[in-house]
C-alpha positions in Angstrom: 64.0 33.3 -81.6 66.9 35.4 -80.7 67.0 36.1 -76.7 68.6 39.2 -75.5 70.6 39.7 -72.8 68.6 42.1 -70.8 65.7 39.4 -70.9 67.9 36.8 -69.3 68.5 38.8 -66.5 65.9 38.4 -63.5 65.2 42.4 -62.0 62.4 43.5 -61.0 60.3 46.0 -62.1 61.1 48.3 -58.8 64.7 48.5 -60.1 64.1 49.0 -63.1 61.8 51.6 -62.3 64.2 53.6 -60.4 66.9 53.1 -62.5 65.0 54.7 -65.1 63.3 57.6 -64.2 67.0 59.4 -63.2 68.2 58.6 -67.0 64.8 60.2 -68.2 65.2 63.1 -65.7 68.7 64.0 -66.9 67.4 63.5 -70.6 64.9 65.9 -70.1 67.6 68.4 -68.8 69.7 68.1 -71.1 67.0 68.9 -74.1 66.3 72.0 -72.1 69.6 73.1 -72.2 70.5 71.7 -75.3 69.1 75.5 -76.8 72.0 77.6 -77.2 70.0 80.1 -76.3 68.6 78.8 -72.9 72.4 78.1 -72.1 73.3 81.0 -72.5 70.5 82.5 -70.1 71.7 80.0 -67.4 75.2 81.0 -67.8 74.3 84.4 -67.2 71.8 83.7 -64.2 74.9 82.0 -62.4 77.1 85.2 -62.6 73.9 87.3 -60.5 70.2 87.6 -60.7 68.5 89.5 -64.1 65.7 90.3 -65.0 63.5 89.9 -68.8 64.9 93.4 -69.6 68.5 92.3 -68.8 68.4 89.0 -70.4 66.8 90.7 -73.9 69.4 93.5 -73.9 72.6 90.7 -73.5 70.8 88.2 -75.8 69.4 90.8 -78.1 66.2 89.0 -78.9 62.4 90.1 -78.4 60.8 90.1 -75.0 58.6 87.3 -75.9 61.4 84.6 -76.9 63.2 85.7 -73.6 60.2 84.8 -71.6 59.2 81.5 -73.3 62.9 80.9 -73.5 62.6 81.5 -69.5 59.4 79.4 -68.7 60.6 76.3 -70.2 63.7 76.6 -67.8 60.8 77.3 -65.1 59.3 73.9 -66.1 62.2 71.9 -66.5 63.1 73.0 -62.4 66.3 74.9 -63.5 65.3 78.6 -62.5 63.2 80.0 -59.8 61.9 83.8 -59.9 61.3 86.6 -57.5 58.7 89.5 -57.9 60.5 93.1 -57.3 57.8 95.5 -58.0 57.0 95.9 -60.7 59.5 93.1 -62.3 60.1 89.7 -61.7 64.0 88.7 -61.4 65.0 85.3 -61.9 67.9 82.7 -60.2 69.1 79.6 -60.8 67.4 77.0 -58.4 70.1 75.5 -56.2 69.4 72.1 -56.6 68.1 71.8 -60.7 71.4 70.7 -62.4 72.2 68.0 -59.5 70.8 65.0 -60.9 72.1 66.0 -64.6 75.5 66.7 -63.1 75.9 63.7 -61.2 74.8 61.2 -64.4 77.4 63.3 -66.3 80.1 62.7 -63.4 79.4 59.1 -63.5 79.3 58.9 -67.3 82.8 61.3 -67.5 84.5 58.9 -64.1 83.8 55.6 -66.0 84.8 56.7 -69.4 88.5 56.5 -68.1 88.4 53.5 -66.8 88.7 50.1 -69.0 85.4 48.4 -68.9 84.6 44.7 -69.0 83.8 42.9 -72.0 80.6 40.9 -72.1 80.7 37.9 -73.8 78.7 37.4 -77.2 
């Protein structure tokens, strides 16, 4: 029976736990903006706030793909919306690319610096 190395090492199941969940958080980001087209909706909700009429005209799809397109951001925590009478604008939410940002950061930082080997 062949013993790997991450069952030779003692943690416990709070750290492994939190170590986790941010890798599984950033994953699901990055699925949700994976979509070219959800992408591109976020790149254009950083220049100012738009609304489903704006995004359809610069994406020149249907009303309906604009607003699913739109909800699954909602989901995923990247976008936040404000009613306007009769429309409803939406806004990147300040804080919903942190966590994916700083994995990326971390992953970027350590990719030019020589890492250690571990012995077979």
């Amino acid at each position: 029976m062949r013993v790997r190395w991450y069952e030779r090492v003692q943690v416990s199941d709070a750290v492994v736990g939190a170590a986790v969940r941010p890798v599984e958080q950033v994953a699901d980001v990055l699925k949700v903006v994976a979509d070219p087209s959800r992408l591109r909706i976020l790149t254009l909700l950083a220049a100012e706030q738009l609304c489903v009429c704006h995004l359809q005209d610069a994406l020149g799809v249907g009303q309906t793909l604009v607003s699913h397109h739109l909800r699954t951001l909602r989901d995923a925590g990247l976008v936040e919306t404000e009613p306007c009478g009769r429309f409803i604008y939406y806004r990147l939410r300040p804080s919903g690319l942190d966590t994916a940002r700083d994995a990326l950061g971390s992953l970027a930082a350590a990719g030019h610096t020589p890492a250690p080997k571990r012995p077979c």
